[in-house]
VOTOR-740586 format. One record per atom (N, C-alpha, C, O, CB): residue in three letters; x, y, z; residue number from 1. Coordinates in nm, 3 decimals, decimal comma. Glycine has a CB too. Layout:
<sites>
ALA | X | Y | Z | NUM
...
</sites>
This chain:
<sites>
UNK | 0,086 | -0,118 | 0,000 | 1
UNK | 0,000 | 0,000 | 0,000 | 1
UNK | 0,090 | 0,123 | 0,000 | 1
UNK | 0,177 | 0,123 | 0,087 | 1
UNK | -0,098 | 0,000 | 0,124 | 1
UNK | 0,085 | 0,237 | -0,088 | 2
UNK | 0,154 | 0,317 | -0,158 | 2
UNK | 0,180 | 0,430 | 0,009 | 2
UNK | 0,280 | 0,475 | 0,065 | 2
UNK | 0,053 | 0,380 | -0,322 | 2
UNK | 0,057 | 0,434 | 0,032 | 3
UNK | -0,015 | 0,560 | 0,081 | 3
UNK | 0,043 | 0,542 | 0,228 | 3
UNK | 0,077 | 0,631 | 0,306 | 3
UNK | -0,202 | 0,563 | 0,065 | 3
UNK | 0,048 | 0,384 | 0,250 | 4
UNK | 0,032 | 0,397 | 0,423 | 4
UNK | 0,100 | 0,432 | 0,502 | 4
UNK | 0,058 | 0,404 | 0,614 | 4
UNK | 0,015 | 0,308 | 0,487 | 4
UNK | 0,199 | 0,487 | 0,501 | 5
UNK | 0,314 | 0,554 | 0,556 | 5
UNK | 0,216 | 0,690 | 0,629 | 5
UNK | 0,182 | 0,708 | 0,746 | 5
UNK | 0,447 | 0,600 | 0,418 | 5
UNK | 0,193 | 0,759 | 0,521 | 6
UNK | 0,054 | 0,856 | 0,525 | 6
UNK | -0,067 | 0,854 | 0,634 | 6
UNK | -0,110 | 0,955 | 0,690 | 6
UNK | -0,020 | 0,825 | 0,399 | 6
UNK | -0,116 | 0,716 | 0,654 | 7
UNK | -0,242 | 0,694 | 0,686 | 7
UNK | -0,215 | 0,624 | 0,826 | 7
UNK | -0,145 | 0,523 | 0,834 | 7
UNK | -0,322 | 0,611 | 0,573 | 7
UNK | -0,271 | 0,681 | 0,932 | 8
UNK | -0,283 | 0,614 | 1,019 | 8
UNK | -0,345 | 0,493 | 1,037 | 8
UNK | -0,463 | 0,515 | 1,063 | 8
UNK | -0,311 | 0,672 | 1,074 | 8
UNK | -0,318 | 0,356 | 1,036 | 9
UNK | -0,348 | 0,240 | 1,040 | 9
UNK | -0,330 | 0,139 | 1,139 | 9
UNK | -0,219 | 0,096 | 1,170 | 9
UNK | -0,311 | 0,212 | 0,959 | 9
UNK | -0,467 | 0,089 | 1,203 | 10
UNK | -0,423 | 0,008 | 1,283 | 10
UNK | -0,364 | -0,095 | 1,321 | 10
UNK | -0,434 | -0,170 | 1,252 | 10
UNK | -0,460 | -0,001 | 1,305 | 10
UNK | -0,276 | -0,182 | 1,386 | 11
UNK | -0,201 | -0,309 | 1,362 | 11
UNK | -0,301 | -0,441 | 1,363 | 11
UNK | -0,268 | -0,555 | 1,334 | 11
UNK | -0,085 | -0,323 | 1,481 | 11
UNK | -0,413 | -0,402 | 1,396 | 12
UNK | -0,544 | -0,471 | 1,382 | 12
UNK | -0,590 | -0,560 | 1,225 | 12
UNK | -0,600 | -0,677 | 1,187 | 12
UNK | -0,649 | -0,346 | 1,409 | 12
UNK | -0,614 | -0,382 | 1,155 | 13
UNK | -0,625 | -0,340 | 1,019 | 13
UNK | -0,527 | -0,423 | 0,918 | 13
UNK | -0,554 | -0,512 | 0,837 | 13
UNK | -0,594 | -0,188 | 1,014 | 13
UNK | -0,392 | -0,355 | 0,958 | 14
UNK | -0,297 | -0,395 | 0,901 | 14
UNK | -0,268 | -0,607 | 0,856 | 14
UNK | -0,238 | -0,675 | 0,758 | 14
UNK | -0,198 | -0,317 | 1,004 | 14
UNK | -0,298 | -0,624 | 0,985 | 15
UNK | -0,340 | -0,741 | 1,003 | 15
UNK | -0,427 | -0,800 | 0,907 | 15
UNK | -0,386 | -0,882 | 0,825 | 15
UNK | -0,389 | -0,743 | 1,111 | 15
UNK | -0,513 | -0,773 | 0,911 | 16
UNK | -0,654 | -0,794 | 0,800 | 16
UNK | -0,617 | -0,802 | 0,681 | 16
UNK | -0,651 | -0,896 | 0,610 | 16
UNK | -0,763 | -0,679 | 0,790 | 16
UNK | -0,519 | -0,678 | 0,627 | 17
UNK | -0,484 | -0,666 | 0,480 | 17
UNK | -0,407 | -0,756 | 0,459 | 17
UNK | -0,424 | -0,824 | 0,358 | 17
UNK | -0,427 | -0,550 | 0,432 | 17
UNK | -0,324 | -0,775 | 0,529 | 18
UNK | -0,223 | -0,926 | 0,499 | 18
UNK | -0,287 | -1,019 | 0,434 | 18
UNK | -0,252 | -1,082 | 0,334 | 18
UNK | -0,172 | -1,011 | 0,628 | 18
UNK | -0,375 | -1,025 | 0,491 | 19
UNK | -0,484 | -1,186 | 0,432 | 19
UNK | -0,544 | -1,132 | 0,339 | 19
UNK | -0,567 | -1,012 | 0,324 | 19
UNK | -0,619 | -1,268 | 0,538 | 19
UNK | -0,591 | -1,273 | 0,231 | 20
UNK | -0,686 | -1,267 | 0,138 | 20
UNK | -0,821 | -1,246 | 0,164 | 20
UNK | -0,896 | -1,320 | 0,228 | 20
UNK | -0,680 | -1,364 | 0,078 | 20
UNK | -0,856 | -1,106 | 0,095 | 21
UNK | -1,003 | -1,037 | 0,154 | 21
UNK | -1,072 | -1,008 | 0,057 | 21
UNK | -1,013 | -0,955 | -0,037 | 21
UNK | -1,000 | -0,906 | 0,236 | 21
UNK | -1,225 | -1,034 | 0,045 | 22
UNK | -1,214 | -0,995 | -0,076 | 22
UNK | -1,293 | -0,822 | -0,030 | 22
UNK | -1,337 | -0,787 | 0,080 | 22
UNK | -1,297 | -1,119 | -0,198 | 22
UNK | -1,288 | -0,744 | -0,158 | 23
UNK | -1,287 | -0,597 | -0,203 | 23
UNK | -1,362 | -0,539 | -0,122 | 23
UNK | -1,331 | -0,427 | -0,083 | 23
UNK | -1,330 | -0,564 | -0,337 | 23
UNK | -1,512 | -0,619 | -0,063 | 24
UNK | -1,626 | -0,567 | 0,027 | 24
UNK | -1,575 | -0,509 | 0,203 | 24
UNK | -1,605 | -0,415 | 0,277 | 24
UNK | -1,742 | -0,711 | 0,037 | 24
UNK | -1,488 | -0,623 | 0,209 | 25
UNK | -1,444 | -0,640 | 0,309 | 25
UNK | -1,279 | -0,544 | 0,375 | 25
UNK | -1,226 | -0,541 | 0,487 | 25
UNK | -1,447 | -0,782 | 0,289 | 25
UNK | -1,239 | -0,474 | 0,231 | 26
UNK | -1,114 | -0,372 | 0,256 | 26
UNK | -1,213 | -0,239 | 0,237 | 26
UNK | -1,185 | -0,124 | 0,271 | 26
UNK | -0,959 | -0,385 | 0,125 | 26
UNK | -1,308 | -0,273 | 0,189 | 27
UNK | -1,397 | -0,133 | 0,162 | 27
UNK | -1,450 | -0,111 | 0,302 | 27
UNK | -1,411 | -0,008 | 0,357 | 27
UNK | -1,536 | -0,147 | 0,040 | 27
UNK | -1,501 | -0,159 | 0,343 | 28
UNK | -1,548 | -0,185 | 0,456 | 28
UNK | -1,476 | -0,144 | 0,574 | 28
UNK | -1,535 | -0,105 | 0,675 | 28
UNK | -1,569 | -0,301 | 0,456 | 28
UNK | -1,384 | -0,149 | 0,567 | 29
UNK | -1,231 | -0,143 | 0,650 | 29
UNK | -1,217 | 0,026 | 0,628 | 29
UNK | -1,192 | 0,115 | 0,708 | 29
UNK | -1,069 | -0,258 | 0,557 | 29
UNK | -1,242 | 0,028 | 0,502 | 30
UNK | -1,169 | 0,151 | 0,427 | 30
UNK | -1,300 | 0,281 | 0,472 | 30
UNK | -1,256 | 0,380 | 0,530 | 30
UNK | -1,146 | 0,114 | 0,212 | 30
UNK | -1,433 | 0,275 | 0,448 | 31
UNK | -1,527 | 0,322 | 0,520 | 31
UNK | -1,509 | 0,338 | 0,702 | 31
UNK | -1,517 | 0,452 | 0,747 | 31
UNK | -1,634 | 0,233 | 0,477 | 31
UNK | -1,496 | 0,270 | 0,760 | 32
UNK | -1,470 | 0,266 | 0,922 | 32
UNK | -1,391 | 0,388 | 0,945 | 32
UNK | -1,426 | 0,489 | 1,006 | 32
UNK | -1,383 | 0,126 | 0,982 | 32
UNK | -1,244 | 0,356 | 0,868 | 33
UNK | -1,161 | 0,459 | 0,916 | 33
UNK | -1,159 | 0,603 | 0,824 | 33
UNK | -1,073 | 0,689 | 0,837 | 33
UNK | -1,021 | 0,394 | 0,925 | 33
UNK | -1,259 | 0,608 | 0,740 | 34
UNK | -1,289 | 0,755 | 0,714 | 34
UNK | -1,407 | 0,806 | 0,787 | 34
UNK | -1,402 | 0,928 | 0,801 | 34
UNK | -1,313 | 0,780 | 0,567 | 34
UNK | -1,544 | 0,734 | 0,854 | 35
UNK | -1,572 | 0,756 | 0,941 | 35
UNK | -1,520 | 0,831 | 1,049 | 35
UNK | -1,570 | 0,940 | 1,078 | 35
UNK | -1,591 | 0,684 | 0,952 | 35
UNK | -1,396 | 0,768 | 1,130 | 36
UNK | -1,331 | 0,815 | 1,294 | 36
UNK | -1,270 | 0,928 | 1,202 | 36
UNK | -1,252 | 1,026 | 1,275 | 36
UNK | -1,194 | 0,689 | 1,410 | 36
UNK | -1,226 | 0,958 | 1,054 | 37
UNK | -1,125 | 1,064 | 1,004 | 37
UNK | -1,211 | 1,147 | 1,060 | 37
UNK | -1,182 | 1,211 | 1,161 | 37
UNK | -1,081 | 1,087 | 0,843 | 37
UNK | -1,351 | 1,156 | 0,989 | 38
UNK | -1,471 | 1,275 | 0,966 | 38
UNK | -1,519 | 1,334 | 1,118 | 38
UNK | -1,560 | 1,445 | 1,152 | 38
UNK | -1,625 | 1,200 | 0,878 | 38
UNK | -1,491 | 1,175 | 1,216 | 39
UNK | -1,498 | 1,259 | 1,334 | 39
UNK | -1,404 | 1,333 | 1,441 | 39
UNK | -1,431 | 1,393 | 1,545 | 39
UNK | -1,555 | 1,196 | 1,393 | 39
UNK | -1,290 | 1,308 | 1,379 | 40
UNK | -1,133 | 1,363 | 1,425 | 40
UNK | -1,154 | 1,513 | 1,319 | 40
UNK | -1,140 | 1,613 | 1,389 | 40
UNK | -0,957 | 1,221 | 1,365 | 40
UNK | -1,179 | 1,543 | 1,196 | 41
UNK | -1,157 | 1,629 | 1,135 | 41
UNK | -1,276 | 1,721 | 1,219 | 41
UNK | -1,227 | 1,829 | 1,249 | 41
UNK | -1,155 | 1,597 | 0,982 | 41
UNK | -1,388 | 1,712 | 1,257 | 42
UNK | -1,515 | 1,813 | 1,305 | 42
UNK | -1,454 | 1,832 | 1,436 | 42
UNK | -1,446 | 1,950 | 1,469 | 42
UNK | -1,692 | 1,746 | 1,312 | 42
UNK | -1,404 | 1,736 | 1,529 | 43
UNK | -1,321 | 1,806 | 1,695 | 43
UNK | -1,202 | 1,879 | 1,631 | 43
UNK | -1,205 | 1,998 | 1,663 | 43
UNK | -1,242 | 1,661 | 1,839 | 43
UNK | -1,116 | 1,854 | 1,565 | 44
UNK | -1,017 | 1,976 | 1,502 | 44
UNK | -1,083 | 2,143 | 1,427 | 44
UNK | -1,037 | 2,256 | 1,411 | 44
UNK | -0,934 | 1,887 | 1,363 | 44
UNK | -1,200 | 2,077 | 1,399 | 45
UNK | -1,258 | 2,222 | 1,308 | 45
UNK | -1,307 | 2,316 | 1,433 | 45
UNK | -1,322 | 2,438 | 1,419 | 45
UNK | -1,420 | 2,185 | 1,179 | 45
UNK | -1,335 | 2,237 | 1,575 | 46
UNK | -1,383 | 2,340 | 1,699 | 46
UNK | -1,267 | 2,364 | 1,741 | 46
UNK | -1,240 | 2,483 | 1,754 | 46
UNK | -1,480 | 2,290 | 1,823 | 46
UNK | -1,183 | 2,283 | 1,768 | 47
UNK | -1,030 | 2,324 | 1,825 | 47
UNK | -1,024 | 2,448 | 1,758 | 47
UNK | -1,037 | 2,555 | 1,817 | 47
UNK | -0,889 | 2,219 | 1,785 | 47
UNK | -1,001 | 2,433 | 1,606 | 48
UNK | -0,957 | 2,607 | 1,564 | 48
UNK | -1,047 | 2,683 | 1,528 | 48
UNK | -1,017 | 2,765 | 1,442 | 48
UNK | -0,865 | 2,633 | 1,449 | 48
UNK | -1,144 | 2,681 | 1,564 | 49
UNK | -1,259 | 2,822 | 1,588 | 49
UNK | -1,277 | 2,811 | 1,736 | 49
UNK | -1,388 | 2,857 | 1,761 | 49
UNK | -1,437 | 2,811 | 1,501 | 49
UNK | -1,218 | 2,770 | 1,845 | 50
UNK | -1,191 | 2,813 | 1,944 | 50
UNK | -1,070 | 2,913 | 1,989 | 50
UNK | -1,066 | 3,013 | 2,060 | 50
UNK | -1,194 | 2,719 | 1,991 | 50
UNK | -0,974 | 2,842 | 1,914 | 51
UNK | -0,825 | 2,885 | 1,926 | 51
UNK | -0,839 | 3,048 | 1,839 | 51
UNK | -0,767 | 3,145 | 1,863 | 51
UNK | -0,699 | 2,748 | 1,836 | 51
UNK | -0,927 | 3,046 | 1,757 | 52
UNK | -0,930 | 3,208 | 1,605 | 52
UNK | -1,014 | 3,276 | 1,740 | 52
UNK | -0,981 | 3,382 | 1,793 | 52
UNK | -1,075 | 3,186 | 1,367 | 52
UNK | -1,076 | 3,230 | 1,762 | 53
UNK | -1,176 | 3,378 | 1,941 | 53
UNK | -1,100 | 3,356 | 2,024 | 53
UNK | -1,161 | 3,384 | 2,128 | 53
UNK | -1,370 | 3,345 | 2,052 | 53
UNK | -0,977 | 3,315 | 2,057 | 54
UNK | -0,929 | 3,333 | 2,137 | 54
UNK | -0,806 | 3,419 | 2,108 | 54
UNK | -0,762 | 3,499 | 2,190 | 54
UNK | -0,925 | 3,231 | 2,187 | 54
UNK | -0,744 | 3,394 | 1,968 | 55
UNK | -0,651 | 3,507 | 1,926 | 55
UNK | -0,752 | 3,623 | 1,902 | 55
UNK | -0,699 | 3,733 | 1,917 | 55
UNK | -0,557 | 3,470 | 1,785 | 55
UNK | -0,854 | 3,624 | 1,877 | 56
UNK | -0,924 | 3,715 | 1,855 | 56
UNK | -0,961 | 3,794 | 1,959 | 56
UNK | -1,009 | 3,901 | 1,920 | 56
UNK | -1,010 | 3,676 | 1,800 | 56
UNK | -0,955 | 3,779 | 2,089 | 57
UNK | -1,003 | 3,846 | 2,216 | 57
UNK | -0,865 | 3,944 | 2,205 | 57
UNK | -0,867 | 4,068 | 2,202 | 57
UNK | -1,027 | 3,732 | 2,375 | 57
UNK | -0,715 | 3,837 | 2,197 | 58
UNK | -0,621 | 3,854 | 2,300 | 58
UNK | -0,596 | 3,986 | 2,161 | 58
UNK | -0,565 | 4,096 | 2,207 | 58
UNK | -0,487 | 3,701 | 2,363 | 58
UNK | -0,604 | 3,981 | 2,046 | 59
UNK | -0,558 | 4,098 | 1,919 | 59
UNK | -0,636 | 4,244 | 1,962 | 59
UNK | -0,576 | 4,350 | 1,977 | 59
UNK | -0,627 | 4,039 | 1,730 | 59
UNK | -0,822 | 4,220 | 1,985 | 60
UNK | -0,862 | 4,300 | 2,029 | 60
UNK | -0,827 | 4,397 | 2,151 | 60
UNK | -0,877 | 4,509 | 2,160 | 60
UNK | -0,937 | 4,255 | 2,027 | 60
UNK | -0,714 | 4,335 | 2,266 | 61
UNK | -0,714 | 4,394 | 2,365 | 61
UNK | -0,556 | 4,414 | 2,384 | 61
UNK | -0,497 | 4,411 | 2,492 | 61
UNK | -0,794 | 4,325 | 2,464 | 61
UNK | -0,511 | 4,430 | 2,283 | 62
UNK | -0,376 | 4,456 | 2,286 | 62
UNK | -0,338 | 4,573 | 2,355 | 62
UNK | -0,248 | 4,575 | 2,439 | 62
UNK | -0,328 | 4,462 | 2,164 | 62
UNK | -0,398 | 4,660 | 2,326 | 63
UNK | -0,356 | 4,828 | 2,352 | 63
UNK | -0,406 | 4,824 | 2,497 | 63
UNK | -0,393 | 4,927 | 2,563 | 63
UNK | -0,447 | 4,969 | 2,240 | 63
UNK | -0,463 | 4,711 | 2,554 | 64
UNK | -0,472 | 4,745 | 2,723 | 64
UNK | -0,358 | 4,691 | 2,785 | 64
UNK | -0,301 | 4,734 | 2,885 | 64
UNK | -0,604 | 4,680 | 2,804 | 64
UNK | -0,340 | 4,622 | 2,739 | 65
UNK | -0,182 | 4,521 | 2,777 | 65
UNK | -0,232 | 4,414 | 2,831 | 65
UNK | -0,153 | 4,323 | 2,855 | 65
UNK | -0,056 | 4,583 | 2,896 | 65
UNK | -0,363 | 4,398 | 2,863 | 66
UNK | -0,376 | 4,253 | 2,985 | 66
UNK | -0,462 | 4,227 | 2,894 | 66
UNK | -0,541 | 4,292 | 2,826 | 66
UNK | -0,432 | 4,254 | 3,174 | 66
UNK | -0,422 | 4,081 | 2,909 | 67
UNK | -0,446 | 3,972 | 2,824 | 67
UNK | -0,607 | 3,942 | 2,848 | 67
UNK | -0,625 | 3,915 | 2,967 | 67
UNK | -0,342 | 3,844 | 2,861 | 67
UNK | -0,756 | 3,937 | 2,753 | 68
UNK | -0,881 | 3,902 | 2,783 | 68
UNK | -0,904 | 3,749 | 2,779 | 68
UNK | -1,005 | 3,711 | 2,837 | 68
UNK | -0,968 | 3,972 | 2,696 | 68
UNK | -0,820 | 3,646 | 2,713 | 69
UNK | -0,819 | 3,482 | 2,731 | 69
UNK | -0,720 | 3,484 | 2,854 | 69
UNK | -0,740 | 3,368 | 2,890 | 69
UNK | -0,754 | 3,378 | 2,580 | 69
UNK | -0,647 | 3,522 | 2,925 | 70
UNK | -0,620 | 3,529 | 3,101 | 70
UNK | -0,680 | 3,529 | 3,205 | 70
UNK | -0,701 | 3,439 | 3,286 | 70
UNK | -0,578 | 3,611 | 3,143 | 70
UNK | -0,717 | 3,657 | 3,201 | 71
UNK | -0,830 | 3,695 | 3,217 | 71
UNK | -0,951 | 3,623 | 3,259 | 71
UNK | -0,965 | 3,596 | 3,379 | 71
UNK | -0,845 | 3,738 | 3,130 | 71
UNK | -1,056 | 3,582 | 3,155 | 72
UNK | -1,126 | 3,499 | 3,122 | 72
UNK | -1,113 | 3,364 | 3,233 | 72
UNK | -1,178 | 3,346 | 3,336 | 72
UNK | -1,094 | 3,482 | 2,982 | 72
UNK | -0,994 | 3,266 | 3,168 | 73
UNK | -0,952 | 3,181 | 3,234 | 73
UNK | -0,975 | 3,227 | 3,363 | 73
UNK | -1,076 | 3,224 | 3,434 | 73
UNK | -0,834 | 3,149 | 3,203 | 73
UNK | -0,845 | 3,277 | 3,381 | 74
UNK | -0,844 | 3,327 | 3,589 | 74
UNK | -1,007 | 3,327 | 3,641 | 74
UNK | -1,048 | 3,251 | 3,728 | 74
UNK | -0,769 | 3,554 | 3,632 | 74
UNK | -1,085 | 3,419 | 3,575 | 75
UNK | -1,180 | 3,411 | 3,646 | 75
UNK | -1,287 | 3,282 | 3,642 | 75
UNK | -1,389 | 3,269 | 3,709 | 75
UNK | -1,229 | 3,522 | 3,623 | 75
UNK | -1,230 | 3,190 | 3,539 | 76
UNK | -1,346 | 3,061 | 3,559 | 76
UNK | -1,305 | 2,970 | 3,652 | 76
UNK | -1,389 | 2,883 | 3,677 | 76
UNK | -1,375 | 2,970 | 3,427 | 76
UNK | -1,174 | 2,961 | 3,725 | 77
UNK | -1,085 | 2,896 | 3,780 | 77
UNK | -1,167 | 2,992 | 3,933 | 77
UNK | -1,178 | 2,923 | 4,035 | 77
UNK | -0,902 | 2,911 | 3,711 | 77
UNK | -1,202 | 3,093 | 3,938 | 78
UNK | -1,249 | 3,132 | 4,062 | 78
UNK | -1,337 | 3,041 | 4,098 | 78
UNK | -1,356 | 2,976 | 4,201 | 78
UNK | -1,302 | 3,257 | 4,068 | 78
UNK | -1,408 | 3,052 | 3,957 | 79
UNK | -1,598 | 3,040 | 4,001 | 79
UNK | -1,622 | 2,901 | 4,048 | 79
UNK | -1,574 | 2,804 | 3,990 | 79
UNK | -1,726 | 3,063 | 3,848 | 79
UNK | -1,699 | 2,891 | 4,157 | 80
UNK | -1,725 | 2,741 | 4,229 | 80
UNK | -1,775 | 2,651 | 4,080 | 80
UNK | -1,785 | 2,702 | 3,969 | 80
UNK | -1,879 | 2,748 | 4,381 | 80
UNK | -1,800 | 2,521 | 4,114 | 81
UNK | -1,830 | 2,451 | 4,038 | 81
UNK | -1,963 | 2,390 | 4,113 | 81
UNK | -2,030 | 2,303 | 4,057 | 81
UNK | -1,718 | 2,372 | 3,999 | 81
</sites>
């Protein structure tokens, strides 16, 4: 496999391909792990529209000097739970 260096693959998986399979059954394989991709790629797409409002606070408040994601933080770290 050209790609797999590339592709995160399990030793599970890997396993599987060794053997004679037929096409339904690497498709199948091959579906699963674009599945977990699609749901690794949507928690990365909030990671960085969390991380863009958070450069975005700290750009807005430059000219005060104190940091508004500090800030922020510090005060959720007060608040009881």
């Amino acid at each position: 496999m050209a790609m797999s260096y590339r592709v995160e693959i399990e030793l599970e998986d890997v396993t599987k391909l060794m053997q004679p399979a037929p096409c339904t059954s690497v498709q199948s394989l091959i579906e699963a792990r674009l599945t977990e991709v699609g749901g690794r790629m949507k928690e990365l797409r909030h990671v960085q529209k969390v991380l863009r409002a958070a450069l975005g606070e700290c750009q807005s408040h430059n000219k005060t000097g104190r940091c508004k994601v500090v800030e922020d933080l510090s005060a959720r770290s007060k608040t009881p739970r």
